[in-house]
C-alpha positions in Angstrom: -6.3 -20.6 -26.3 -5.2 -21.4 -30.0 -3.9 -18.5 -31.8 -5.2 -17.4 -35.4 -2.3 -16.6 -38.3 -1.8 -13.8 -39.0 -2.5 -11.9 -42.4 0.3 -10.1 -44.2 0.6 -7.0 -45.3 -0.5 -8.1 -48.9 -3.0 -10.2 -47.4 -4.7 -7.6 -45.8 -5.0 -5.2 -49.0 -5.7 -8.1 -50.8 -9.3 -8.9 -48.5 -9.9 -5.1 -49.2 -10.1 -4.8 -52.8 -12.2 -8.5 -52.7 -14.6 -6.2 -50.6 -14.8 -4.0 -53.1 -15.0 -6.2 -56.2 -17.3 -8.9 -54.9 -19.9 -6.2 -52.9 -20.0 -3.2 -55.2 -23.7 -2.1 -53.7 -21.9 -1.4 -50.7 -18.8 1.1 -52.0 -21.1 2.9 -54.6 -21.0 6.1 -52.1 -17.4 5.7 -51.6 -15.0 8.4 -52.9 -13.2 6.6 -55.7 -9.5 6.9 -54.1 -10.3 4.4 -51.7 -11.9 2.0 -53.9 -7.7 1.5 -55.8 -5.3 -0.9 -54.2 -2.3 2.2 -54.6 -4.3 4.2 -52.1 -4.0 1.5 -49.4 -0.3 0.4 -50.6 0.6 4.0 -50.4 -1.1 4.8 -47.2 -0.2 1.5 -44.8 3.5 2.0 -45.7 3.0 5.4 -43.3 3.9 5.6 -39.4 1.9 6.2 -36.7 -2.0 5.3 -36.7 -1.6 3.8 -40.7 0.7 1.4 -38.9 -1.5 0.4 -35.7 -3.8 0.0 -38.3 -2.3 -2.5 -40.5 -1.3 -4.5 -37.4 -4.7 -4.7 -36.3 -5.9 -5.6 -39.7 -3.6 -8.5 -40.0 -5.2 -10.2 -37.1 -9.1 -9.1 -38.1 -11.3 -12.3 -38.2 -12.6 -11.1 -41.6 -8.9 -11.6 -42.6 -8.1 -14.3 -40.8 -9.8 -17.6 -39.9 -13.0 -16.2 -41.1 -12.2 -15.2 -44.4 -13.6 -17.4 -47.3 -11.2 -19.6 -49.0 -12.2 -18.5 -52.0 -13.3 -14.8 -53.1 -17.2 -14.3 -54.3 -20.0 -12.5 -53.8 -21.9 -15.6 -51.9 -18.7 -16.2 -50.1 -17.7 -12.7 -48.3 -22.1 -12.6 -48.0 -21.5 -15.8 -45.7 -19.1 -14.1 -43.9 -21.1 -11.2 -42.8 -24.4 -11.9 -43.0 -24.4 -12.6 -39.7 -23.0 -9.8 -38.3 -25.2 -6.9 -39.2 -24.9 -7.9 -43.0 -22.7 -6.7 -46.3 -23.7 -3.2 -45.3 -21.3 -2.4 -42.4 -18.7 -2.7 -45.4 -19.2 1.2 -46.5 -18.7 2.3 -42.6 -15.9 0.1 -42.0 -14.2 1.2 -45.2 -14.3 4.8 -43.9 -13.5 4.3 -40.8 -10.2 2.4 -42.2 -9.6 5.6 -44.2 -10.0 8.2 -41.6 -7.5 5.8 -39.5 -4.7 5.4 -42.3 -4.9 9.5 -43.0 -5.0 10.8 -40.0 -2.1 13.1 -39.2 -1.4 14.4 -35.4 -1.9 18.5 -35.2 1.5 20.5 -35.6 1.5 22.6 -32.2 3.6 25.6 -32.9 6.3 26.4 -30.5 5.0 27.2 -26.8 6.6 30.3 -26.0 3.9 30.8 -23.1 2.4 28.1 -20.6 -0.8 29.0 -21.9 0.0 29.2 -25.5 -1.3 25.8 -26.0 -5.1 26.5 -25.5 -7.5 28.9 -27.8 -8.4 32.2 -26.8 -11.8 30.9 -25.7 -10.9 28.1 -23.1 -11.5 28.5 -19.7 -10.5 25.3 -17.9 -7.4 22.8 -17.8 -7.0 19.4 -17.3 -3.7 17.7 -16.1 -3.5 14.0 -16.8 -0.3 13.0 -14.9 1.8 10.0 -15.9 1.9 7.0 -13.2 4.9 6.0 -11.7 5.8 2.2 -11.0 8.8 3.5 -8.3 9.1 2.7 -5.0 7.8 5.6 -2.9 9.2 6.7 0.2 5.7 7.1 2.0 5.3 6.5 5.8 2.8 4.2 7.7 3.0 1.0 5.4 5.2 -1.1 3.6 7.5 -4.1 4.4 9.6 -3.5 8.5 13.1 -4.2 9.0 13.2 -5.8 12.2 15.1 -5.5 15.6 17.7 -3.2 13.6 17.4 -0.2 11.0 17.2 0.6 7.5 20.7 -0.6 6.2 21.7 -2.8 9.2 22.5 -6.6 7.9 19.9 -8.9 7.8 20.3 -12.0 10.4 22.9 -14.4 9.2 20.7 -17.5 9.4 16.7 -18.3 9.4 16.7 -17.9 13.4 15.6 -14.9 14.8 15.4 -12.9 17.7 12.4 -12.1 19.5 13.8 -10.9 22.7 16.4 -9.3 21.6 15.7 -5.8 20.7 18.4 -3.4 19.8 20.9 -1.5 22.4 23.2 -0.6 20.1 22.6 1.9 17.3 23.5 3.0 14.1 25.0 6.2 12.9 23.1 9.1 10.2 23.4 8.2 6.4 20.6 5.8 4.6 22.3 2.9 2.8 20.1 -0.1 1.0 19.0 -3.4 2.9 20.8 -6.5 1.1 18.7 -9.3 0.1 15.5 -7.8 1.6 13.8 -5.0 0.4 15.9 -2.0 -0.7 14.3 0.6 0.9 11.6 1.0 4.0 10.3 3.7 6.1 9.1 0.9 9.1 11.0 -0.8 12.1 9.7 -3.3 14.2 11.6 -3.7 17.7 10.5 -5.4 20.8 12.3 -5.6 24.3 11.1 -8.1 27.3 9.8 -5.7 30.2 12.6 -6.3 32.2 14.7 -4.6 29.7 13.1 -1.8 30.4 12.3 -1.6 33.7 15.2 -3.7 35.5 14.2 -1.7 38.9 10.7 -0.8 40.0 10.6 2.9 38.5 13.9 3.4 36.8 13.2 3.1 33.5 15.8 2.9 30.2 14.2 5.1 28.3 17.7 5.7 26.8 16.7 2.6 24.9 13.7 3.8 23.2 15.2 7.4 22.7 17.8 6.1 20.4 15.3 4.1 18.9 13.5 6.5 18.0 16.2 8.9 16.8 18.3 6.1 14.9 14.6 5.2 13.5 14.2 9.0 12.5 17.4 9.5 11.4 17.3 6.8 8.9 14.0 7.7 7.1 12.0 4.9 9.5 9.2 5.1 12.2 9.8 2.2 15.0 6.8 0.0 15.6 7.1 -1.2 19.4 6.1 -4.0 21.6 7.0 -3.7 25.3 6.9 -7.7 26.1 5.7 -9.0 29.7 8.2 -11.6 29.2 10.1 -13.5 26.4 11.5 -16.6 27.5 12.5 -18.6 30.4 16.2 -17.0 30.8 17.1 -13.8 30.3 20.1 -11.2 28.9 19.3 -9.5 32.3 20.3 -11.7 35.6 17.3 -12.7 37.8 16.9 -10.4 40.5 14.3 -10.6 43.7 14.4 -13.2 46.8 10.8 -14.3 45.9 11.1 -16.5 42.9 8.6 -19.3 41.8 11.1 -23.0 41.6 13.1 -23.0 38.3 12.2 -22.5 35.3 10.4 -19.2 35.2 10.3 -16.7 33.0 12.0 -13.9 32.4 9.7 -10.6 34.1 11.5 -7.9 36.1 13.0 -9.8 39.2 11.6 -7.1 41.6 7.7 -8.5 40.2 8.2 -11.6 42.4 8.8 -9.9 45.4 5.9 -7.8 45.0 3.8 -11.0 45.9 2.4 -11.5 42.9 1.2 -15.1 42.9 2.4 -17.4 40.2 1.1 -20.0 38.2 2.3 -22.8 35.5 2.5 -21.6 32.2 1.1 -24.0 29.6 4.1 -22.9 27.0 7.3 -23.0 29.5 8.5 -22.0 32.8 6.2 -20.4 35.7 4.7 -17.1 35.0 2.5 -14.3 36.9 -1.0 -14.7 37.4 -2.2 -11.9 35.4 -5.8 -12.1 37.1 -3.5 -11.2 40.4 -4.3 -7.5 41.0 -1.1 -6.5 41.1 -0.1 -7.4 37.5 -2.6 -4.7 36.5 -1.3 -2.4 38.6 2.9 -3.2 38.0 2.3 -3.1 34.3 0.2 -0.8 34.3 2.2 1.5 36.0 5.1 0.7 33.3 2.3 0.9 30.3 1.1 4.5 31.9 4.9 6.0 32.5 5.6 5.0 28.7 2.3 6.5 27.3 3.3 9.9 29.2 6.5 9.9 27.4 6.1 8.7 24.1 2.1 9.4 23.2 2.1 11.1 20.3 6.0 10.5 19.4 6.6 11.9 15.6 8.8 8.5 15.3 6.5 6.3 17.0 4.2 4.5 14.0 2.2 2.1 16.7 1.9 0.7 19.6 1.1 -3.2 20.2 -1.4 -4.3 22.8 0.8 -6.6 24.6 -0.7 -7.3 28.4 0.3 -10.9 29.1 1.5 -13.7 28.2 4.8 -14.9 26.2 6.4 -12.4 23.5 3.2 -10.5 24.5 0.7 -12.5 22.3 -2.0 -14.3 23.3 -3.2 -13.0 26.8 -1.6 -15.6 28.5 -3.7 -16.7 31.2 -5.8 -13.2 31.5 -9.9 -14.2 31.9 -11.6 -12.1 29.8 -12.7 -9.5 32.4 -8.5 -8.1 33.5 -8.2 -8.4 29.6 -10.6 -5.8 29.2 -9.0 -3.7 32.3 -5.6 -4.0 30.1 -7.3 -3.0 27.1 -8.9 0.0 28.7 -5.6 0.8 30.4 -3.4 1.0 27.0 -6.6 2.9 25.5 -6.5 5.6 28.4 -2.9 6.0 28.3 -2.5 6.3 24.4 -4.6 8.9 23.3 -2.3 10.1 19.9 -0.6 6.9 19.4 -1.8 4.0 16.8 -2.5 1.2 18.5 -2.8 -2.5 17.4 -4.6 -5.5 19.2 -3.3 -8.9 18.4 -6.4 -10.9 16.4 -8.2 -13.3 18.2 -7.3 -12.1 21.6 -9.8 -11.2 24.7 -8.7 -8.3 24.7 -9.3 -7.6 20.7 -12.9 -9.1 21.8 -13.5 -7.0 24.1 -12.0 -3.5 22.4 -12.9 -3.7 18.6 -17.3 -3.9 19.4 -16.6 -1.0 21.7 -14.3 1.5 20.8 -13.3 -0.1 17.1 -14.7 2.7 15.0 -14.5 5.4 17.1 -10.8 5.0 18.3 -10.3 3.5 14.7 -8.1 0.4 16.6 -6.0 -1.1 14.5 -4.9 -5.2 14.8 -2.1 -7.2 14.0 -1.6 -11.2 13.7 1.4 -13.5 13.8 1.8 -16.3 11.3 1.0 -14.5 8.0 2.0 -17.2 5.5 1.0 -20.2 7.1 0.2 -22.9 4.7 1.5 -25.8 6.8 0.8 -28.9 6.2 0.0 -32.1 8.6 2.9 -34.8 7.6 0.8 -37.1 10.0 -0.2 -40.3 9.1 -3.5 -39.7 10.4 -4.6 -36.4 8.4 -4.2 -35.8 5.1 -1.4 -33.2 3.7 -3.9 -30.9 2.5 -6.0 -31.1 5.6 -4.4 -30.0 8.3 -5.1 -26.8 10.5 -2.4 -23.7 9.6 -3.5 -20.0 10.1 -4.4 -19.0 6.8 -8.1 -21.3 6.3 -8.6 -21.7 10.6 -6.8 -18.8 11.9 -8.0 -15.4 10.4 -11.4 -16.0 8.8 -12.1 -17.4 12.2 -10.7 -15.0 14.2 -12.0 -12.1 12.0 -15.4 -13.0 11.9 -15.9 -13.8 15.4 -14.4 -10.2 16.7 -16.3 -8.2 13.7 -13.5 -7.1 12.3 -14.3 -7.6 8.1 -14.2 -3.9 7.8 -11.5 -2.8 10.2 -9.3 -2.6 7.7 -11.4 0.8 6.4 -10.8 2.8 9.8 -7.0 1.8 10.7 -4.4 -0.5 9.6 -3.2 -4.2 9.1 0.0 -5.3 10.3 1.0 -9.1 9.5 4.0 -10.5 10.5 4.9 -14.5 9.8 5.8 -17.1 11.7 9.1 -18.3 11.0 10.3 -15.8 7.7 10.3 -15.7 4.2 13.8 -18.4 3.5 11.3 -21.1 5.9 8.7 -20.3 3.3 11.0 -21.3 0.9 12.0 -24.2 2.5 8.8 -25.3 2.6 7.8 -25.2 -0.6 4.9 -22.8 0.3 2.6 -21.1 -2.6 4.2 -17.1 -2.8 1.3 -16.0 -4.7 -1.4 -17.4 -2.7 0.4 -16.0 0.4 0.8 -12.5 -1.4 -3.2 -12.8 -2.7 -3.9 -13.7 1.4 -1.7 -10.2 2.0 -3.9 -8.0 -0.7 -7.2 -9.9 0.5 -6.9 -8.3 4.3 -6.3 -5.5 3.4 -2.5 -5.7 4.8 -0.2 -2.0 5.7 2.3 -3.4 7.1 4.4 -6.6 6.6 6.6 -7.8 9.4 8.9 -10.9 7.7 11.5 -11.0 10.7 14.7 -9.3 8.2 15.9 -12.6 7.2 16.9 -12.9 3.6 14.7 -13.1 0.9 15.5 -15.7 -1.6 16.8 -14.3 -5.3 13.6 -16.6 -7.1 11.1 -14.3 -4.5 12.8 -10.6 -4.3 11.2 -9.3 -7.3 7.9 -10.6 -6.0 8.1 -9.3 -2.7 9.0 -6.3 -4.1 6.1 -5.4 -6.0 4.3 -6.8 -3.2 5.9 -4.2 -0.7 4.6 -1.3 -3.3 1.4 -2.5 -3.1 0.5 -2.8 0.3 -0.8 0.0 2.1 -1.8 3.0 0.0 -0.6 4.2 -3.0 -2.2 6.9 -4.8 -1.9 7.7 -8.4 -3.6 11.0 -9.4 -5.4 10.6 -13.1 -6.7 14.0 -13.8 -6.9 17.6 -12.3 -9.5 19.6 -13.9 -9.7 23.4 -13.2 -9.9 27.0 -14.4 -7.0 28.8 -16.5 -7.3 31.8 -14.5 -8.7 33.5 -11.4 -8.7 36.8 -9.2 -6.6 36.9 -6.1 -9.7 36.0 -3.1 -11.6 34.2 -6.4 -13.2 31.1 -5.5 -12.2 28.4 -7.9 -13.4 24.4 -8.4 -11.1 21.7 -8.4 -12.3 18.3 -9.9 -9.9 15.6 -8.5 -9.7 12.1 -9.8 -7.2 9.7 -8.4 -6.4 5.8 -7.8 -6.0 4.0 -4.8 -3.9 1.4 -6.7 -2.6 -0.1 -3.1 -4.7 -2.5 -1.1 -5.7 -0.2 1.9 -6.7 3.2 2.6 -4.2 6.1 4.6 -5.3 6.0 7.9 -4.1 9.3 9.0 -5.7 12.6 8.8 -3.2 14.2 6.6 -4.1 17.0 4.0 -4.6 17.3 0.3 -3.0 20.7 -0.7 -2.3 23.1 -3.3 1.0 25.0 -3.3 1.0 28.1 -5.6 4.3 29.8 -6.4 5.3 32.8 -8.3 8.6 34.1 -7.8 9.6 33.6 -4.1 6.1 34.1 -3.4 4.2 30.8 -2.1 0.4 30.3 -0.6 0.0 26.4 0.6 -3.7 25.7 0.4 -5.5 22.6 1.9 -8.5 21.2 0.7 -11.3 19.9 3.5 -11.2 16.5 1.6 -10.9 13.8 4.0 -8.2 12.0 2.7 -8.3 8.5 4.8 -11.8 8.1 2.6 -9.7 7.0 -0.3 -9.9 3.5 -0.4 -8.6 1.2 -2.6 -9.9 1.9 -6.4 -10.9 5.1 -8.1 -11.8 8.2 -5.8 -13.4 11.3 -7.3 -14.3 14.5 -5.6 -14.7 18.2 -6.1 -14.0 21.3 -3.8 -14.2 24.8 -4.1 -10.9 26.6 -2.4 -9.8 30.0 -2.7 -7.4 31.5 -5.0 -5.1 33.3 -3.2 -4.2 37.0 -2.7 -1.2 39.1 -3.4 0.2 37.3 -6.6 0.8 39.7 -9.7 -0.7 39.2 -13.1 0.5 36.5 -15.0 1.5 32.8 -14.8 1.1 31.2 -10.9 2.6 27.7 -10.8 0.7 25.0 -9.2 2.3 21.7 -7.4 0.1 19.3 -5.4 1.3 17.6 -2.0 -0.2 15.4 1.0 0.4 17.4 4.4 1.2 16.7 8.0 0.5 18.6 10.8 4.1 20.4 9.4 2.7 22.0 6.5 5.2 19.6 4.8 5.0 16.7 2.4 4.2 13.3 4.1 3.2 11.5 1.2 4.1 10.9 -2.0 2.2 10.6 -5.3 2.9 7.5 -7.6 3.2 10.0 -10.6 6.7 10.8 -12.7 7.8 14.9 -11.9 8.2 14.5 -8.2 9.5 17.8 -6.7 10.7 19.6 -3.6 10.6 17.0 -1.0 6.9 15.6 -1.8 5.6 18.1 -3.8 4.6 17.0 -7.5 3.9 20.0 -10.2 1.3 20.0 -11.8 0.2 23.1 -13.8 -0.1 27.1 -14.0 -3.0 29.7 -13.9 -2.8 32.8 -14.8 -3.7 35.5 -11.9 -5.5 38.6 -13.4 -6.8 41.8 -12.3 
C-alpha cells in the first residue's frame, strides 16, 4: 500500500489558516483566538495531546494528498464537498482546539486509598495492566519429554520412545537450553514390561519418582503405559513360550500365559489383542495402576494406550475389545484426565458415548506434518501428510469439532521441531494448525529448537492453552461485614482453549493479619477463548474493623491455594494478584 507524505509542522498550520481565509462563512462563530496562526504556533509546540495532535494532523488527507495545489475558495470547496460539505470546518476547528488545550487534572497527593474518588461515589473500577510474561500455569503449555524441567535436551534429532526415565533428578528448577525456558508439563512413557517384568510385581518405584521429581521441579508428568515398543528390549526376554524371532517386546511371562500371537503388520510378532486374555493381563496392569495413581496431584493425564506399537493405533483390536479397553481405562480412572489417540476404535467408540459427560480428552501424533511426496508419480504439493488427510478426517468422522470445549488437546509431532527445520516446513502454518484445534498441550519430543524458531515457539507456548487477562473489576467502595455486594467481572481468554478443570475464581480480603478467601460460583472452565463477562453477588465478610480491607484476586484448587495465574503486571503471594481496597463500615 503506497504511503502519503507527510505534512510538516508548518504545513499543517499553514492548511489551517487557508481554512480560515478561503471559507470565512464557516469560522464566523469561532472565538477569534483560534482564527490567528500564533494560537496554533503557540499551542502545537506543547506535550502531550497538542503533540498526538500535530502528528495526526501531518498525515490528515485534507493535508496531505487531498489538499488542493493551490489555496481558493473553489479549491478547499472541492475538497470537501463531498464529505458532508465546507460546514464540518467549524466542528473540526473546535474539536482541534479542545485537543491542543486540553490539560490532564492535577490529582492532589493520595494520602488515603480512597482519596482519589469524590464524596459521592459509590463504586470502583480496576482496569489491570496485561502482562506479555510467561506464566507458570498448570495443565498446558509446551512438555519436556522422557526427562524434567532442566535436564539436557537429546544430543541429536533421534529420540526415544521406549525409553522412559529410571534415573532422576535432584530439587532446584534450572532453565531448559535451546527449548523452551520454562514448563510445568512432562511427557514419559515406559513399554509394559518395564513395569510389570513379573506377573504382579510391579515398579511402581518408577512412577513414584516420576512423580515426585515431576513435582519437585514445578511439572505434572503426562504418562503412557505402552503394550510394547519395539522388537528388542532394555529388559531380557523372559517366558519358555515365545512366538519365532522377531517379536516384540511385552512382558515375557504374557507368552506363557497362552496368549495366541499373530504377525504384526509394522515389525515382529505381537499378541492377539482379540485373545481374551490380553483384556484380562492388561487389564489387570491398567486396574492395579488406576488404584494407585487415580487422582495423583502430579498426574496431568492419562493416555488410552490398549494395543498396538508405542500404544497408538489399536493394533490389531476389532472394534468390539476396543470398546472393552476403552470401558476398562474409563472404569478404572475416575479422577484422572484421560486422552484417546484421534482416529482410533476406541476414540470411535468412547467420544459419541461418554465425550461430554466424562469430558474425554484426545491426543494425535504427527502435529506438523507438511510432508511432501518426492515421487515421480504425485506431485510435491499433493501428497497425503496429517495435517489436510489426517485430522479433518479423523475429527469429523469421530465428532470431535467441539471437543476441544469440554477437555484438552494434546499434539505431539512426528519426528521434532530440528526435522521441521530440515525440511523446510512452513512454522506459521504449523503454529496457525496448533491455534486452529484448539491445542493445550504441545509434545515436540525435547530436541533442540533451532535459534531462527525459539522466539516463535515461544510465543507460541504462551498461547496455547488458556491464558486469562482480567480487563476490569467493577464493584462497590464499601460494604457492611455479612453485606451482600456485586462483582462485575470482565476478562480475556487471550489463549486458544478454555481451563478444563473445575478450579475457583476467588476473592481474598486482608486487613492486618486478618484474611477471608471467598469463591465465586462462576464456572470457570466456561471461559473460552475471547472476551468473558459475568456478574455475581458474594458476601462481604465479617469481623473486619472499619476502614480500608485490601482486595487480591486468585484461581483456586481444591487447596484453597493459587493454581493459576493471571496474565496482568502486580502478581503477588504465590498466585494471588492485588487488585483494590473497600472500606468496611459500621
Amino acid at each position: 500500500m503506497p504511503k502519503s507524505k507527510k505534512a510538516a509542522p508548518k504545513q499543517v498550520i499553514d492548511c489551517i489558516m487557508e481554512l480560515i481565509k478561503y471559507l470565512p462563512e464557516t469560522v464566523k462563530n469561532l472565538p477569534e483566538e483560534i482564527l490567528e496562526r500564533s494560537f496554533w504556533e503557540k499551542n502545537f509546540k506543547k506535550s502531550g495531546r497538542a503533540q498526538t495532535t500535530l502528528q495526526t494532523l501531518q498525515e490528515l488527507p485534507a493535508f496531505t494528498y487531498m489538499r488542493p495545489k493551490k489555496g481558493s475558495t473553489k479549491a478547499w470547496t472541492r475538497v470537501l464537498e463531498k464529505h458532508m460539505g465546507v460546514g464540518q470546518v467549524e466542528t473540526f476547528l473546535k474539536s482541534l482546539k479542545t485537543y491542543v488545550l486540553f490539560t490532564p487534572l492535577k490529582r492532589e497527593k493520595q494520602k488515603y486509598w480512597r482519596d482519589v474518588y469524590g464524596k459521592n461515589e459509590v463504586i470502583q473500577r480496576l482496569r489491570p495492566e496485561e502482562s506479555d510474561d510467561w506464566l507458570p500455569n498448570p495443565h498446558r503449555g509446551t512438555t519436556t519429554f522422557q526427562r524434567f524441567q532442566g535436564e539436557p535436551v537429546y544430543p541429536t534429532i533421534v529420540t526415544a520412545d521406549t525409553y522412559g526415565p529410571v534415573t532422576f533428578p535432584g530439587p532446584g528448577i534450572k532453565d531448559n537450553l535451546a527449548y523452551i525456558p520454562r514448563t510445568t508439563l512432562t511427557y514419559c512413557r515406559w513399554p509394559w514390561a518395564w513395569l510389570e517384568p513379573k506377573k504382579g510385581k510391579f515398579r511402581w518405584d518408577i512412577i513414584d519418582n516420576t512423580l515426585r521429581s515431576a513435582g519437585n521441579l514445578g511439572q505434572t508428568a503426562q504418562i503412557r503405559f505402552q503394550p510394547f515398543s519395539a522388537a528388542d528390549s532394555a529388559v531380557p526376554p523372559q517366558g519358555a513360550r515365545r512366538p519365532p524371532k522377531p517379536y516384540v517386546n511385552v512382558p515375557g511371562w504374557l507368552w506363557d500365559t497362552g496368549i495366541k500371537w499373530v504377525p504384526s503388520t509394522y515389525s515382529g510378532n505381537e499378541p492377539d489383542h482379540n485373545d481374551p486374555l490380553w483384556l484380562k493381563h492388561f487389564g489387570a496392569f491398567v486396574k492395579a495402576f488406576a488404584a494407585r495413581y487415580d487422582g495423583h496431584p502430579a498426574l496431568e493425564s492419562v493416555d488410552v494406550a490398549y494395543g498396538g506399537f508405542w500404544g497408538e493405533g489399536g493394533g490389531n483390536t476389532n472394534y468390539k475389545t476396543a470398546g472393552k479397553l476403552a470401558e476398562l481405562y474409563i472404569s478404572a480412572f475416575r479422577k484422572t484426565q484421560l486422552l484417546f489417540l484421534l482416529g482410533t476404535h476406541a476414540h470411535d467408540y468412547s467420544n459419541p458415548k461418554y465425550g461430554k459427560t466424562l469430558r474425554l480428552g484426545w491426543r494425535t501424533d504427527c502435529f506438523g506434518d507438511l510432508d511432501v511426496a518426492n515421487h515421480p508419480d504425485v506431485p510435491d504439493n499433493a501428497s497425503w501428510n496429517h495435517t489436510y488427510d489426517g485430522y479433518p478426517k479423523e475429527i469429523v468422522a469421530s465428532g470431535s469439532r467441539d471437543s476441544w470445549k469440554r477437555a484438552p488437546v494434546t499434539m505431539e509431532t512426528c519426528g521434532n521441531v530440528a526435522t521441521w527445520a530440515i525440511k523446510n516446513y512452513d512454522l506459521d502454518k504449523i503454529i496457525y494448525e496448533g491455534y486452529r484445534y484448539h491445542m493445550s498441550v504441545f509434545m515436540p519430543k525435547n530436541v533442540f529448537f533451532p535459534e531462527k524458531w525459539m522466539d516463535k515457539l515461544v510465543k507460541f507456548d504462551k498461547m496455547i492453552g488458556y491464558r486469562f487477562a482480567l480487563r476490569q473489576i467493577k464493584l462497590p467502595l464499601e460494604a457492611k461485614g455479612g453485606q451482600k455486594i456485586t462483582v462485575e467481572n470482565y476478562l480475556d481468554n487471550v489463549g486458544c482453549a478454555p481451563i478444563y478443570r473445575d478450579y475457583k475464581y476467588a476473592f481474598r480480603f486482608t486487613q492486618g493479619k486478618k484474611r477471608v478467601v471467598v469463591k465465586f460460583k462462576q464456572d470457570i472452565r466456561e471461559w473460552l477463548p475471547g472476551i468473558f463477562w459475568f456478574s455475581e453477588e458474594i458476601i462481604f465478610p465479617k469481623g473486619f474493623s472499619r476502614g480500608e480491607v485490601k482486595i487480591a484476586v486468585g484461581i483456586l484448587g481444591d487447596d484453597r491455594e493459587p493454581k493459576v495465574w493471571f496474565a496482568n503486571k502486580g502478581r503477588l503471594d504465590k498466585g494471588w494478584l492485588p487488585l483494590m481496597s473497600m472500606d468496611a463500615i459500621d
